[in-house]
Every structure is written in structure tokens, then in C-alpha cells.
DSSP file (Angstrom, degrees, kcal/mol; ACC not computed):
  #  RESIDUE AA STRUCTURE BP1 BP2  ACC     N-H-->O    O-->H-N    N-H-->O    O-->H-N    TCO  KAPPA ALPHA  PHI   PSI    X-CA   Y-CA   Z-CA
    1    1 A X     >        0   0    0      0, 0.0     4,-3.1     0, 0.0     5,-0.1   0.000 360.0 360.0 360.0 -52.8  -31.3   12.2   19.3
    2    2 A X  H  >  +     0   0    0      2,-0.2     4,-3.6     3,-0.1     5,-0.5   0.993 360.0  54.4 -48.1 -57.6  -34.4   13.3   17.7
    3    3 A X  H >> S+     0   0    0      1,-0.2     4,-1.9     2,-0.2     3,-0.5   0.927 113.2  44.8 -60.6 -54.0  -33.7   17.1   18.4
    4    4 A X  H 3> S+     0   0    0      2,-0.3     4,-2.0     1,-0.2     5,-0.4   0.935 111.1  52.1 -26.3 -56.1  -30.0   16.9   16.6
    5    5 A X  H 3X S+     0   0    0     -4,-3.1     4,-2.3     1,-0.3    -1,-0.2   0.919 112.5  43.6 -59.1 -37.2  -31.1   15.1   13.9
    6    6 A X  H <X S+     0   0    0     -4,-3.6     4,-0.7    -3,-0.5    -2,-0.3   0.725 118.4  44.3 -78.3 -29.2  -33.8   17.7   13.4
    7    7 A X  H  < S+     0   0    0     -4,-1.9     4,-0.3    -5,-0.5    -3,-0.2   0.424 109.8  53.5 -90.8  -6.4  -31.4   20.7   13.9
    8    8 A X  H  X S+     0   0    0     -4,-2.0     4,-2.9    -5,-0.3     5,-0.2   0.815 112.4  48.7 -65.0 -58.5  -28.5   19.2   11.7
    9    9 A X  H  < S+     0   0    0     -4,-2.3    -2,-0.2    -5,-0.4    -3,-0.1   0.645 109.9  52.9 -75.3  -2.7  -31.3   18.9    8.9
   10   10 A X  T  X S+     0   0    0     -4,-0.7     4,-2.6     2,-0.2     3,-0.4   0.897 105.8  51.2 -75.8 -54.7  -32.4   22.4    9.5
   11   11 A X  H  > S+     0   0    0      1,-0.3     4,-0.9    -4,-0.3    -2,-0.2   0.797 108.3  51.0 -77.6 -22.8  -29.0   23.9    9.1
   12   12 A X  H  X S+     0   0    0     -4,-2.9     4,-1.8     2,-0.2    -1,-0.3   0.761 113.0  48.5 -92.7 -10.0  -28.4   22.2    5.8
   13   13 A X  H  > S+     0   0    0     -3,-0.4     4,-1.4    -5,-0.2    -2,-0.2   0.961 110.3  45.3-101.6  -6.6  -31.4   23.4    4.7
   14   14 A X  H  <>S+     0   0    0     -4,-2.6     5,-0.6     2,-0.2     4,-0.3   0.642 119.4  49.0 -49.5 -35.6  -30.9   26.8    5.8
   15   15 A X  H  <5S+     0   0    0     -4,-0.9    -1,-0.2    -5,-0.3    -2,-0.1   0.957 117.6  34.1 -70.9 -60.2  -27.6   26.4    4.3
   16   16 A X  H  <5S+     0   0    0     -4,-1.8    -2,-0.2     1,-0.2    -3,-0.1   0.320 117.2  45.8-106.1  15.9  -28.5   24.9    0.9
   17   17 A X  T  <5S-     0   0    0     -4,-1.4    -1,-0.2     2,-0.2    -3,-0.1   0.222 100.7-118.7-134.1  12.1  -32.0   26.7   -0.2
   18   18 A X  T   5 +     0   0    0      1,-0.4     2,-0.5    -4,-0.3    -4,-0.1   0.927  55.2 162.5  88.7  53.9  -31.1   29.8    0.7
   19   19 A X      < -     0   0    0     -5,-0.6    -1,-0.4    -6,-0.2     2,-0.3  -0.932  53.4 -92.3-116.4 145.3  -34.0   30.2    3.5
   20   20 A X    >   -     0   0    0     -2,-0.5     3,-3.3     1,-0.1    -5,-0.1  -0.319  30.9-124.2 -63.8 104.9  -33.1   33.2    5.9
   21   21 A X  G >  S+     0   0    0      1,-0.3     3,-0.7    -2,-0.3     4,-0.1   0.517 103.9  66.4 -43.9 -12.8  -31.3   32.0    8.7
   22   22 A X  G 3  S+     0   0    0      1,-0.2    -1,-0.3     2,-0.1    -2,-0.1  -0.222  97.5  63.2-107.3  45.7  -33.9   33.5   11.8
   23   23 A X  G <> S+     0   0    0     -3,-3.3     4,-0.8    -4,-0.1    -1,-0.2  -0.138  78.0  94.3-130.9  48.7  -36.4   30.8   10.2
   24   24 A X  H <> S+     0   0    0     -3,-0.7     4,-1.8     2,-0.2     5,-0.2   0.804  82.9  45.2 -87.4 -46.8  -33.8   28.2   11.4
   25   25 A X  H  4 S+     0   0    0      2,-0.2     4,-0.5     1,-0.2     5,-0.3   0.785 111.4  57.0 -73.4 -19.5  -35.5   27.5   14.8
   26   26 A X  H >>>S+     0   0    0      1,-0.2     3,-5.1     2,-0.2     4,-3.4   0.953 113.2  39.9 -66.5 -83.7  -39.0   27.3   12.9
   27   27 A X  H 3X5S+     0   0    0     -4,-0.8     4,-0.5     1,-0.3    -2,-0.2   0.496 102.3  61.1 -78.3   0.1  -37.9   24.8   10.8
   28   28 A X  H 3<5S+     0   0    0     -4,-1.8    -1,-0.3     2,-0.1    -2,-0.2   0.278 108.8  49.2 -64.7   5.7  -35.9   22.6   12.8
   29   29 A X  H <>5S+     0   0    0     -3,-5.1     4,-1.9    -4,-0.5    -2,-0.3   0.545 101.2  59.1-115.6 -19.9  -39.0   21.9   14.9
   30   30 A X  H  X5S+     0   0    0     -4,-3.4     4,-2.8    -5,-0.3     5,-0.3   0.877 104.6  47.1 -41.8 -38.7  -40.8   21.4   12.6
   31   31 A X  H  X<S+     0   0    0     -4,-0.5     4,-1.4    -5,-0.5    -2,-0.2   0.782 107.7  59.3 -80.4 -19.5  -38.6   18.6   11.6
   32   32 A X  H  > S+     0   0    0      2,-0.2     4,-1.8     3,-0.1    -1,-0.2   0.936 105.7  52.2 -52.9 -57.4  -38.5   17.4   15.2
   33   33 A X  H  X S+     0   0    0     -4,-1.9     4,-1.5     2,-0.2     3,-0.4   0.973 114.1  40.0 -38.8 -72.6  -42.2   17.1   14.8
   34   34 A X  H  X S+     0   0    0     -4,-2.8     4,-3.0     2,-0.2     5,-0.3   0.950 117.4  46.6 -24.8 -77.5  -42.0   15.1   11.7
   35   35 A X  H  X S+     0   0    0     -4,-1.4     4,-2.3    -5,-0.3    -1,-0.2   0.872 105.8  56.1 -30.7 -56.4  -39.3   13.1   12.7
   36   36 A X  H  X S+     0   0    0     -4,-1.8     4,-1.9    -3,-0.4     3,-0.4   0.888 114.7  46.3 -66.9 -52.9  -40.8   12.4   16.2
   37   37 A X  H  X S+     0   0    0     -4,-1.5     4,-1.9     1,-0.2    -1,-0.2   0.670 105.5  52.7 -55.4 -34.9  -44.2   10.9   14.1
   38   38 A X  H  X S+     0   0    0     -4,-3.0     4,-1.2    -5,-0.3    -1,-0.2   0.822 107.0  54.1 -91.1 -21.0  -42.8    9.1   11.9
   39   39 A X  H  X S+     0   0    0     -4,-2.3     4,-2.5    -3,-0.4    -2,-0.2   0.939 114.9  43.4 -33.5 -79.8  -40.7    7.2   14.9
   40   40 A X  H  X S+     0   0    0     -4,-1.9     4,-1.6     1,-0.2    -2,-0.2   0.729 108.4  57.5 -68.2 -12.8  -43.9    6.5   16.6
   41   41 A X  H >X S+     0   0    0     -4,-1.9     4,-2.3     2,-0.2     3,-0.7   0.977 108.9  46.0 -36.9 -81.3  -45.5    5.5   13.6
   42   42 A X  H 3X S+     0   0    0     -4,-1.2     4,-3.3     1,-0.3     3,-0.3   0.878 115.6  46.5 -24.7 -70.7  -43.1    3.2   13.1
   43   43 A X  H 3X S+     0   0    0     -4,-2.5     4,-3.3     1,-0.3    -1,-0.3   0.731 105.6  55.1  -3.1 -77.6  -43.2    2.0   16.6
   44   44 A X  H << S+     0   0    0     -4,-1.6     4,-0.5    -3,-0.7    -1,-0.3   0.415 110.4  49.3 -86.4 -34.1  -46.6    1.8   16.9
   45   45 A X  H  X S+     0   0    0     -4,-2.3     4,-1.4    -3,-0.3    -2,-0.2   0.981 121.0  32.3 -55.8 -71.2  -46.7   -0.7   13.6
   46   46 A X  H  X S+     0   0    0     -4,-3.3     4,-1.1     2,-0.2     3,-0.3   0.788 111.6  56.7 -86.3 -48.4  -43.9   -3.0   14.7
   47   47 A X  H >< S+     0   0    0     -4,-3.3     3,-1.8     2,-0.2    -1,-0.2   0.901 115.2  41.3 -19.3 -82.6  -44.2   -3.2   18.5
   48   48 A X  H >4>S+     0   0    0     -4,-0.5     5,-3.6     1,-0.2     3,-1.4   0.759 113.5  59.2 -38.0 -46.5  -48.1   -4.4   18.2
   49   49 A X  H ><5S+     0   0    0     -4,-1.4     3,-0.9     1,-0.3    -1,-0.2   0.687 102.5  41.2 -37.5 -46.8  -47.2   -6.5   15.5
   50   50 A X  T <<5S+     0   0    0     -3,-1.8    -1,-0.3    -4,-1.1    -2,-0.2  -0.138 112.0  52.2-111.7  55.9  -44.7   -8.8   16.7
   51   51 A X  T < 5S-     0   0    0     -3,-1.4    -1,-0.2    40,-0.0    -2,-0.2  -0.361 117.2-126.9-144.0  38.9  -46.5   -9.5   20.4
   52   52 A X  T < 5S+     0   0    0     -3,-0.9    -3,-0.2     1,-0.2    -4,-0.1   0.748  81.7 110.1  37.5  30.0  -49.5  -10.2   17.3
   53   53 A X     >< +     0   0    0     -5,-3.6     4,-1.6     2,-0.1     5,-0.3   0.119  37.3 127.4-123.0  29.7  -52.6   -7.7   18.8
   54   54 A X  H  > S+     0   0    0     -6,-0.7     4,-1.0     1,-0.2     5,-0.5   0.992  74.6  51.5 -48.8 -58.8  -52.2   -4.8   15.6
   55   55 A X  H  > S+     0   0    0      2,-0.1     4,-2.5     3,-0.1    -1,-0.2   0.772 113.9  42.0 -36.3 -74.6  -55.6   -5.0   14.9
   56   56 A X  H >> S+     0   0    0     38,-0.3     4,-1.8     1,-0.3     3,-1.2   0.889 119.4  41.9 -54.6 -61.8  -56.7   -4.4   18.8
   57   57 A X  H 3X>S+     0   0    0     -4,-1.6     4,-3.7     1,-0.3     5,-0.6   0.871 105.2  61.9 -46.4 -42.2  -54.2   -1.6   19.7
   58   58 A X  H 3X5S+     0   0    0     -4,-1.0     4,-2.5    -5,-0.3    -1,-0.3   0.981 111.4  47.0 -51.2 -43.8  -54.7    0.1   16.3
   59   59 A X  H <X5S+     0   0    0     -4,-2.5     4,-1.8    -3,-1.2    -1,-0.3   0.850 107.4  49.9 -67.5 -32.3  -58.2    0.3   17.9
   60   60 A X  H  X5S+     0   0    0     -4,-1.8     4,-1.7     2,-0.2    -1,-0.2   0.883 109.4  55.3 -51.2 -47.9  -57.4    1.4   21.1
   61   61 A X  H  X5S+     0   0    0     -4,-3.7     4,-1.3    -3,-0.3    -2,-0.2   0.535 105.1  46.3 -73.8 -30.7  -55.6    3.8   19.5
   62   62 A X  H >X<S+     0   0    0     -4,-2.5     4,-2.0    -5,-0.6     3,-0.7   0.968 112.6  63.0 -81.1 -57.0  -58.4    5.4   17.2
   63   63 A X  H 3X S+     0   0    0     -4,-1.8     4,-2.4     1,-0.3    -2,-0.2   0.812 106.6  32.5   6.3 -87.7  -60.2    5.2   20.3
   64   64 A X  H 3X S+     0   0    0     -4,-1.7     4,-3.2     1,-0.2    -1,-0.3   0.741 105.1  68.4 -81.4  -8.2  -58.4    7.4   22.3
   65   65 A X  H <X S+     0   0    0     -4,-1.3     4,-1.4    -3,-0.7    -1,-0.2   0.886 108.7  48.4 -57.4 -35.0  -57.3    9.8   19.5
   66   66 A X  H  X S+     0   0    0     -4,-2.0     4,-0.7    -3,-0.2    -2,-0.2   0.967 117.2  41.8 -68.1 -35.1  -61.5   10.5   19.7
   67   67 A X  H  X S+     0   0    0     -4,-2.4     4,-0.7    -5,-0.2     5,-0.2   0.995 109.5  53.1 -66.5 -61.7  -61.3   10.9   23.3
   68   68 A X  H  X S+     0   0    0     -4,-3.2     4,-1.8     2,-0.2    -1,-0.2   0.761  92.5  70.6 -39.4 -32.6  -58.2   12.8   23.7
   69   69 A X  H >< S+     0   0    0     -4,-1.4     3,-0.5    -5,-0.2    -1,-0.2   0.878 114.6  31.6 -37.7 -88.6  -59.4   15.6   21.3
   70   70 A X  H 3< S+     0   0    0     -4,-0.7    -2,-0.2     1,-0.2    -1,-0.1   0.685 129.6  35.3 -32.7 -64.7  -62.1   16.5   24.3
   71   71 A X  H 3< S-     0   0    0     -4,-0.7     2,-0.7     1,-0.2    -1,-0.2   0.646  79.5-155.7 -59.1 -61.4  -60.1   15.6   27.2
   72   72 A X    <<  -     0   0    0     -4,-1.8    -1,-0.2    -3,-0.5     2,-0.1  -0.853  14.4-164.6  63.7 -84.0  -56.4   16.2   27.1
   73   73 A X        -     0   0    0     -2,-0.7     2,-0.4     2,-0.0     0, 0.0  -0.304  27.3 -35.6 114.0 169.4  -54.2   14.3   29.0
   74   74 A X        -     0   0    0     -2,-0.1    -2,-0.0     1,-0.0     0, 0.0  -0.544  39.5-155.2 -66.9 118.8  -50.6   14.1   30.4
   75   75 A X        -     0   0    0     -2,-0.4     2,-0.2     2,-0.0    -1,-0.0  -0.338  12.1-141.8 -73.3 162.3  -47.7   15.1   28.7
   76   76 A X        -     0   0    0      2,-0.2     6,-0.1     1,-0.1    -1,-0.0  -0.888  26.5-103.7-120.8-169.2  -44.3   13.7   29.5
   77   77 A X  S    S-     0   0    0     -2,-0.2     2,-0.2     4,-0.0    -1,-0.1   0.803  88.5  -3.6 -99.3 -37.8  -41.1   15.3   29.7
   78   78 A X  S  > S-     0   0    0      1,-0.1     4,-0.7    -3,-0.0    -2,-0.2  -0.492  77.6 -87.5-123.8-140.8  -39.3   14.2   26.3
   79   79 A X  H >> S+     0   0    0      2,-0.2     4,-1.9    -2,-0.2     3,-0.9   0.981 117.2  50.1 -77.9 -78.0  -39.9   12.0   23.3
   80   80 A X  H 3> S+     0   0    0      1,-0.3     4,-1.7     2,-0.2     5,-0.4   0.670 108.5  44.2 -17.2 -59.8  -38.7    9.0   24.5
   81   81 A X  H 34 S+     0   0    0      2,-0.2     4,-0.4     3,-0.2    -1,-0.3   0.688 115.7  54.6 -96.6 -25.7  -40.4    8.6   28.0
   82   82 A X  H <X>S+     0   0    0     -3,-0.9     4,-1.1    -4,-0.7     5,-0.6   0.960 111.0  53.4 -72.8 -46.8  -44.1    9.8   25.8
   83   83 A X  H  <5S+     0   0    0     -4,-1.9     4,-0.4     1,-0.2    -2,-0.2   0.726 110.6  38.5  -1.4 -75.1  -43.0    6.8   23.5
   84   84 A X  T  X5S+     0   0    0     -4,-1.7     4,-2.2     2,-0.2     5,-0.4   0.810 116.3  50.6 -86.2 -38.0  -42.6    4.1   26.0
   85   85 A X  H >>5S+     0   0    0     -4,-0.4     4,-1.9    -5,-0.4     3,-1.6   0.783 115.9  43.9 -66.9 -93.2  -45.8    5.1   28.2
   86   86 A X  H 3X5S+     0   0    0     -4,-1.1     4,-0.6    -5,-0.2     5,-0.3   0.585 120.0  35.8 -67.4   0.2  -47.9    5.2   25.3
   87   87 A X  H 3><S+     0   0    0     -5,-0.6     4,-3.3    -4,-0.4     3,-0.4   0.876 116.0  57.5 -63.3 -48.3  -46.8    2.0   23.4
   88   88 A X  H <X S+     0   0    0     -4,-2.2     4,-3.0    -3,-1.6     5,-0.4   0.990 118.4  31.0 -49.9 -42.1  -46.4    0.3   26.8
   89   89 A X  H  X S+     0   0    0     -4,-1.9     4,-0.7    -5,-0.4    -1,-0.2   0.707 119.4  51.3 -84.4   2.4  -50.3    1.1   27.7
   90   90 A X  H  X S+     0   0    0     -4,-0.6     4,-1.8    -3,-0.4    -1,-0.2   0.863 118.9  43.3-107.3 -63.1  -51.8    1.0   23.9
   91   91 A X  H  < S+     0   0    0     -4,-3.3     4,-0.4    -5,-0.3    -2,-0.2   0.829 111.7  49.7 -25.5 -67.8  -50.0   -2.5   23.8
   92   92 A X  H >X S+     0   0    0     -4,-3.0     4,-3.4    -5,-0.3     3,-0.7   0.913 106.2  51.3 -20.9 -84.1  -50.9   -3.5   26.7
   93   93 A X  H 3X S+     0   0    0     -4,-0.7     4,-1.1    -5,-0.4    -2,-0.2   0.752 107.6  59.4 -61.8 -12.4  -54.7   -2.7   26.3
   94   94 A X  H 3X S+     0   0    0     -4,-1.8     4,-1.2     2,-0.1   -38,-0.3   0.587 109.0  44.5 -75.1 -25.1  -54.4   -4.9   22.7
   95   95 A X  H <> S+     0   0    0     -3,-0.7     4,-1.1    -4,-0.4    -2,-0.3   0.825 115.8  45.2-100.8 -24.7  -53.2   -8.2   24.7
   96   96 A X  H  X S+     0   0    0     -4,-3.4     4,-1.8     1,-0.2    -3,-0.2   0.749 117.6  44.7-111.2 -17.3  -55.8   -7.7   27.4
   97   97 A X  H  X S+     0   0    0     -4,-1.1     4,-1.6    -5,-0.3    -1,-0.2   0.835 111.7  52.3 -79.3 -16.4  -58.4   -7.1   24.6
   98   98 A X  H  X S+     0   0    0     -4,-1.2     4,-2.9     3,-0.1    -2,-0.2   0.922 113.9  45.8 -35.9 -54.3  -57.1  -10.1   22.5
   99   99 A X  H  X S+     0   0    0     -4,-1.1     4,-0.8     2,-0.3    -3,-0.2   0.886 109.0  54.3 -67.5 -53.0  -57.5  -12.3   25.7
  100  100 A X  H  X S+     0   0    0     -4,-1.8     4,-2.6     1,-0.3    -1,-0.2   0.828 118.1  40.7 -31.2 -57.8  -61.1  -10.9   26.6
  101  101 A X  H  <>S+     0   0    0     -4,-1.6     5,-3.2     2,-0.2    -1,-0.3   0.747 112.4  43.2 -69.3 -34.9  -62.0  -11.8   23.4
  102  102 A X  H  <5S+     0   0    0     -4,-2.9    -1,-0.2     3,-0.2    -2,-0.2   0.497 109.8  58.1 -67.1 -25.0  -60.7  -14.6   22.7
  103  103 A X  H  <5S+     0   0    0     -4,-0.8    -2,-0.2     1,-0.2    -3,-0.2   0.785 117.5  44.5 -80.6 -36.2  -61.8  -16.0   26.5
  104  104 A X  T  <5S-     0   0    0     -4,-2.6    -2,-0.2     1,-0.1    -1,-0.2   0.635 121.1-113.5 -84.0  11.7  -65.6  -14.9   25.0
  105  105 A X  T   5S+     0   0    0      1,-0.2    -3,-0.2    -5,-0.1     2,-0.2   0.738  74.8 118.7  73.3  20.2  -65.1  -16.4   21.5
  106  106 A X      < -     0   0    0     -5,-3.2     2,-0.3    -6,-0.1    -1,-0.2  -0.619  49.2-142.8-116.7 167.1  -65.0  -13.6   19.6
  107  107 A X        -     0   0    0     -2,-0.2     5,-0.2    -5,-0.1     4,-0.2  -0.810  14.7-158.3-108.8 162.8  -62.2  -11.8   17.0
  108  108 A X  S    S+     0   0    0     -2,-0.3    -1,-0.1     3,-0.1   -10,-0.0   0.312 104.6  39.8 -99.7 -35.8  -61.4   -8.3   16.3
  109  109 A X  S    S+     0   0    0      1,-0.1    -2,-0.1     2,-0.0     0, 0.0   0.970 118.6  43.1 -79.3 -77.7  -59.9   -9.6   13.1
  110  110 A X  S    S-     0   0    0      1,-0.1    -1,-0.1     2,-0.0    -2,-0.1   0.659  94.0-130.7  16.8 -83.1  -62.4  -12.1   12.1
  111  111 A X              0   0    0     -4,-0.2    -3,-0.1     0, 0.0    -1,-0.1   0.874 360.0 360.0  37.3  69.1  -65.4  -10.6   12.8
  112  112 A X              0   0    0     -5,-0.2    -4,-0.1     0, 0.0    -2,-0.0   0.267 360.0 360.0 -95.1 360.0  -66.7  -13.0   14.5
């Protein structure tokens, strides 16, 4: 879905700003990129949000953006399937630090 939408909006702009048609594939991945971020962005707000741990995941999630630099990690095979694995585990790890915390008496939010 993503990759159409980004290779529709490539050809109209290839069409209608007069950019040299063998920088077509350039810039419709680029717009894949884009696209694809601003999805998980999204996501990554509203998911956390309504099972209430945005604070913890967002933290999870700065977290492992420091680790991953060093590390690397697994890809998966499209958009979609990186999506749901990382939501699922980022998510995930925000309710089980909510609970932790909440079982010691503390907040993330708070700062207590």
C-alpha cells in the first residue's frame, strides 16, 4: 500500500515539476521512507495511548533507539510485519513497565 502510494506521488511529481524521469525511482523511495515514518509515528502515538502506557513505551522506545545505534537488530520482510513486531513488543514492554511500577508504588508520569 505504502509502496503505490509512494510511486503514484513520484510520478506526479515527475510529471508536474519537470524532474527528469530516471530520478523517478530515487524519489519514490524516498517517499516510501517518509510515508512509512510518518505511519509509525502515528502508530506509535495512538496504539500506546489508548491501552494508556505513552509515557513508558515512549521510553522504551528512546531506549532502544540508543541501543540499536551500536547493536543492530532484525529486519523484517515488509512494512507491515516491522510495524506489528515493533508496536506489539514496545507496547507490550510499557504495560509490563506500568505494572512493575505501579506493583512498587512508583510513576513514570508522576515522578514519584
Amino acid at each position: 500500500m505504502v509502496h503505490s502510494l509512494a510511486s503514484s506521488l513520484a510520478k506526479k511529481i515527475v510529471g508536474n515539476a519537470g524532474v527528469p524521469a530516471d530520478k523517478l525511482p530515487y524519489i519514490a523511495y524516498g517517499l516510501e521512507i517518509i510515508l512509512g515514518c510518518i505511519i509509525k509515528t502515528i502508530c506509535f502515538l495512538i496504539v500506546p495511548w489508548f491501552f494508556g502506557v505513552l509515557p513508558q513505551t515512549l521510553a522504551a522506545v528512546a531506549s532502544s533507539v540508543l541501543l540499536r545505534y551500536f547493536s543492530g537488530g532484525a529486519h523484517c520482510t515488509s512494512l507491515f510485519r516491522c510495524l506489528l513486531s515493533t508496536l506489539t513488543i514496545f507496547t507490550m514492554a510499557g504495560i509490563v513497565t506500568k505494572y512493575i511500577l505501579s506493583s512498587a508504588g512508583l510513576s513514570i508520569v508522576n515522578g514519584q
